[in-house]
N, C-alpha and C positions, 0 to 999 in steps of 0.2 A: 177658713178657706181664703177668705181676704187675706189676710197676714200673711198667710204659705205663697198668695200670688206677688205680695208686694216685697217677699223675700226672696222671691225667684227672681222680679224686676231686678231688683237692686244687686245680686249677683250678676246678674249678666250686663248690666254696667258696669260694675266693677271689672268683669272681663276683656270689656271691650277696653278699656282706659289704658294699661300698658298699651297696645298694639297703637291706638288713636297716639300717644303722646310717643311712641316710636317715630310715626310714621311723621308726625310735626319734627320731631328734631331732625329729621331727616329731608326735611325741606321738600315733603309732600302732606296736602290736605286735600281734601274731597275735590276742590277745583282748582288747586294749583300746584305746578312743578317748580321749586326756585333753584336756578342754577346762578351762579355767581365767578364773574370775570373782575378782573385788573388788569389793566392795561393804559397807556398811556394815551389820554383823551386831554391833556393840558403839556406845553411843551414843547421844545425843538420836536419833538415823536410825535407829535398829537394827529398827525394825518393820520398814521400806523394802527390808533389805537379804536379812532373813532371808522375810518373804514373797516377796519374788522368786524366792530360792534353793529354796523348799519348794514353789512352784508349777512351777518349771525339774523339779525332783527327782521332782515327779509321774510327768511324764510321762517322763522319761529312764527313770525303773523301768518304765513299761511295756514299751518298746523293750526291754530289756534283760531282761526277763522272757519277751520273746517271742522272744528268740534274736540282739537288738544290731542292729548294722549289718554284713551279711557275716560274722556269727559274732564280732562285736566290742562288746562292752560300754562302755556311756559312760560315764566318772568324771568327775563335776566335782568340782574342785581350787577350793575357794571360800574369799579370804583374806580378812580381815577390816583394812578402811582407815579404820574409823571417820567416814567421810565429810570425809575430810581428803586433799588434793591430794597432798602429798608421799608419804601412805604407798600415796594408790593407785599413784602412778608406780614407789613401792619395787616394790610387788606386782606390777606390770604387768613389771616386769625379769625378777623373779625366776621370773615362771610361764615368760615367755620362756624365759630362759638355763640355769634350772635345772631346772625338772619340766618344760621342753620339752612344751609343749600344742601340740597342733594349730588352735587355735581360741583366743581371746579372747569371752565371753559374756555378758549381763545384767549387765555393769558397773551403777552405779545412781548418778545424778550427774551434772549438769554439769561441775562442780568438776574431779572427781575424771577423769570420761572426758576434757576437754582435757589433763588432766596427761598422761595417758597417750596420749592422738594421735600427738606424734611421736615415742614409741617402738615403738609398735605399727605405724606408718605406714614407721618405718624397716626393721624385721624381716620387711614384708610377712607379717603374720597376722591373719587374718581378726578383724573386729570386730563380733561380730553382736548384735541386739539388747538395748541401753544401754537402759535405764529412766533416758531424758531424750530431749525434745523441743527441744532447743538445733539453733540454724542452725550453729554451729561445725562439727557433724555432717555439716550439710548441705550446707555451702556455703565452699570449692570443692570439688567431684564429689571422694571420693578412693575407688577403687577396693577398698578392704580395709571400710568401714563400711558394713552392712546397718543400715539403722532399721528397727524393724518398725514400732512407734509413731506416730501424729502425731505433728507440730510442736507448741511451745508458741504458731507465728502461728497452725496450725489452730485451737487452743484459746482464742488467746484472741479471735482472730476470731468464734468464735462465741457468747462470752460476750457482746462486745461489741454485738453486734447481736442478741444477748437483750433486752438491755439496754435500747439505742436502742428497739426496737423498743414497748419499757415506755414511751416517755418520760422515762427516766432518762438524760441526757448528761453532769450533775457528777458523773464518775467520779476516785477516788482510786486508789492504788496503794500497796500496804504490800509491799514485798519485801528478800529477803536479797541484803547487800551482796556479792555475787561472780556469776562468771559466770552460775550458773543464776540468780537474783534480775534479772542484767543484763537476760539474754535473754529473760524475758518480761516484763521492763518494755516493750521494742524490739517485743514482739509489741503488745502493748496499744497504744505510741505508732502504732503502721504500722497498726492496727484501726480505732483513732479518726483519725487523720489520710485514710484512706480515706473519712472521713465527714463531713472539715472542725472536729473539734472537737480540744479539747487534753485532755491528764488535766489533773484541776483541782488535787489535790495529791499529793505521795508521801511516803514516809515508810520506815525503813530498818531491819531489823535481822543484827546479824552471825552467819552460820552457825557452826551449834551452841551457840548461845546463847539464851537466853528474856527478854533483857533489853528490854521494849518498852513500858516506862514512858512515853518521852517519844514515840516515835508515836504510843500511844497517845492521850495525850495533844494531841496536834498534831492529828490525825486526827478526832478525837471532837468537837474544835471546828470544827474546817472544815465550809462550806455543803456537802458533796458526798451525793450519794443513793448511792452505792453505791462498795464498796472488793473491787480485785483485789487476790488475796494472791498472793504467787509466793516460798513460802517452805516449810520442810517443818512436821510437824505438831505437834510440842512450841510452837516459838516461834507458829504461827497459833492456837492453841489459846489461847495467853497473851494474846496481841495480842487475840480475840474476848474473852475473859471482862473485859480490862481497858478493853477500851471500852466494854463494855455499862456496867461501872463507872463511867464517865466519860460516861455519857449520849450515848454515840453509837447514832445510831436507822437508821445506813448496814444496805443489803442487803450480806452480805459473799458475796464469791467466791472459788472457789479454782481451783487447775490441778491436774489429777493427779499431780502429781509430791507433793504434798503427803500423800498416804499416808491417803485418805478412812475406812479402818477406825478408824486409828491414833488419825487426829483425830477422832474419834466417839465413841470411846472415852475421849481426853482432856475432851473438853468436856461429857461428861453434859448432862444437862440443855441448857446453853446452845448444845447444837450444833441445834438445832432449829430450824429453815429456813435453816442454812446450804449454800449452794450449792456442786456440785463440777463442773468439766468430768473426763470421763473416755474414755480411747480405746480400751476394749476391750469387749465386751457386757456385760449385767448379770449378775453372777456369780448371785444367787439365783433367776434364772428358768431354765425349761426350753424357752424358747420357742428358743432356739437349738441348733443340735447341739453345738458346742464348748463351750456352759454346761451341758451333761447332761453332756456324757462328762468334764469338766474334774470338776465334784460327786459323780462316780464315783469320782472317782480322788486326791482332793485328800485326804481321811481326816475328813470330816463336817462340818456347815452351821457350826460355831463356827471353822473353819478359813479360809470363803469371805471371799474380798476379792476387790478390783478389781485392785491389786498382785502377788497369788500367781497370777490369772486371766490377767495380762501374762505373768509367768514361764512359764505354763506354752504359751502362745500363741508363745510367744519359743523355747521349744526345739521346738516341732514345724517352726516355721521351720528352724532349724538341723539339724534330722533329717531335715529334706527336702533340701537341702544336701547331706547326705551323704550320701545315698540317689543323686545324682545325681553326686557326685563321683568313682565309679570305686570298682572292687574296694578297691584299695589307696589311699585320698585322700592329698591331701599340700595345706597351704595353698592352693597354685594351686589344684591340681583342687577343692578347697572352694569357692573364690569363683567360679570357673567355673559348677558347678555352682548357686549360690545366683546368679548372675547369669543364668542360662539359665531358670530357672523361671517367669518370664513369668507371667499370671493364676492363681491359686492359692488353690481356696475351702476354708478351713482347717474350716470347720462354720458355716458363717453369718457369717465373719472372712474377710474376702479380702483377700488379700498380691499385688502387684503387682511384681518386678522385671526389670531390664533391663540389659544391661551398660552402659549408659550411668545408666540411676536407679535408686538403689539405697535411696529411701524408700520401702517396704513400703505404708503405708496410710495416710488421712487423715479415718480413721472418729474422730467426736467425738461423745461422748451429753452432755447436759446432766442432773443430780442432785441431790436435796436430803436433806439430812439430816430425816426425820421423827420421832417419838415414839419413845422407847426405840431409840435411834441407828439405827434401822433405813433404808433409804435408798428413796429412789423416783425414778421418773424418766418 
């Protein structure tokens, strides 16, 4: 009888041992969820990377304050890629094959999130809200990327037809030469070609770099009344001060990806009626429920940004996700779960998904930079 009991023991250990070393490679154990980010936390970008993280981290302490998911606590594993292609692809291996995440999260990047596509896309693991509005994201449909964000064509659609709508049709374009730079030049061309007109000039500078002497220059003489920027906030900061230097009298714009605090902060003074497109509510009002409870919980008003307010909109997506993913998640049951969630009002932010579309929202506010960088809209 002893023997038959201590053979039955030892079977149903061995039972349990596949499912236990599943659910480890999958970056869930009894009390923790690991999800794993890249993003640029060192770096001309480093504002970009580290408010995203501290707005995600908001709200995953809540959760995780209040007892996790099923009695499981979320760790983000967040590496640092400097806003450079190859080390996000490093990072994107290594969260993979070695700290084995359950999840892919708030990458922050064009650049950096195509690097990583086809290896995320090959390991099938969930890719959930990227701090970028690129079509690569979007287009063809791939089952593992949640956007939560609008498009950069959302954004700059509706810059454009700000715009138009002024009277102003000699539109210019100053962007970073790589893919995020590409992609919203491509929005802007598809904006104005909807409306019959052309950009009338562009002008280029290369990521993580501030070198924009001769756009500037280029730019500042051109007949154009207004210039989209599609670039991050160190070199747009450089590009506004050295035009204003060069007697350019253009309205400038930006897309959010551009890191509106960041660059408010760089340009002192000179950021004063510069314009932002942004895709998530305005962090300093309380007119909305997700902008109260984010100001609760963010750690005081010198913290609030549009960026950390994304992050933190981007993990309640992912927590609802897992909330829906089953006692025990596993990648599939993740994307299942975040595909099933259908209409979804996050506090005055509504998220929309389907197993078929899997872009979140296509909320866009229009911004300006006013006195003492404080913003309005």
């Amino acid at each position: 009888m002893k023997m038959h009991f201590q053979r039955a023991a030892r079977f149903v250990l061995l039972a349990m041992l596949p499912f236990s070393q599943t659910a480890m490679a999958q970056g869930v154990t009894s009390d923790t969820i690991l999800i794993g980010q890249s993003a640029a936390l060192s770096g001309p970008a480093e504002a970009l990377g580290k408010e995203m993280k501290s707005g995600a981290e908001a709200y995953f302490d809540v959760i995780n304050k209040s007892g996790g998911i099923n009695g499981r606590k979320i760790k983000l594993v967040s590496l640092d890629d400097g806003y450079e292609p190859e080390k996000a692809a490093a990072n994107t291996k290594k969260l993979i094959n070695e700290d084995k995440v359950l999840a892919l999260f708030g990458y922050v990047g064009t650049p950096t999130s195509n690097a990583s596509l086809p290896i995320f896309t090959e390991a099938k693991i969930p890719f959930v809200g990227a701090f970028t509005g690129a079509q690569s994201l979007r287009e063809p449909f791939n089952r593992y990327i949640f956007n939560v964000r609008a498009s950069y064509f959302d954004e700059t659609e509706q810059i454009v037809a700000h715009l138009v709508l002024q009277g102003i049709t000699k539109i210019a374009v100053f962007y970073q030469n790589d893919a995020y730079g590409k992609a919203g030049l491509a929005g802007v061309e598809r904006a104005m070609k909807s409306r019959k007109l052309d950009i009338a000039a562009t002008a280029t500078v290369e990521r993580n770099t501030i070198d924009v002497t001769a756009a500037a220059g280029t730019l500042a003489k051109s007949k154009t009344e207004a210039v989209i920027m599609i670039s991050a906030y160190k070199s747009c900061a450089a590009f506004i001060k050295a035009m204003k230097l060069a007697g350019g009298l253009q309205q400038f714009w930006n897309v959010s990806f551009v890191g509106s605090k960041a660059l408010a902060d760089a340009l002192g003074e000179d950021g004063r009626g510069v314009q932002i497109s942004q895709v998530t509510p305005f962090p300093w009002t309380d007119a909305t429920p997700i902008s109260r409870e984010y100001q609760k919980r963010i750690g005081g008003p010198e913290k609030y940004s549009f960026t950390s307010l994304e992050g933190y909109i981007a993990a309640k997506v992912l927590v609802e996700g897992l909330k829906r993913a089953g006692k025990n998640p596993t990648r599939e049951s993740l994307v299942d779960g975040l595909a099933s969630m259908g209409k979804v009002d996050l506090g005055g932010f509504t998220v929309n998904y389907t197993p078929t579309n899997h872009n979140g929202s296509s909320y866009v506010d229009l911004t300006i930079i006013s006195n003492n960088g404080k913003f309005k809209h």
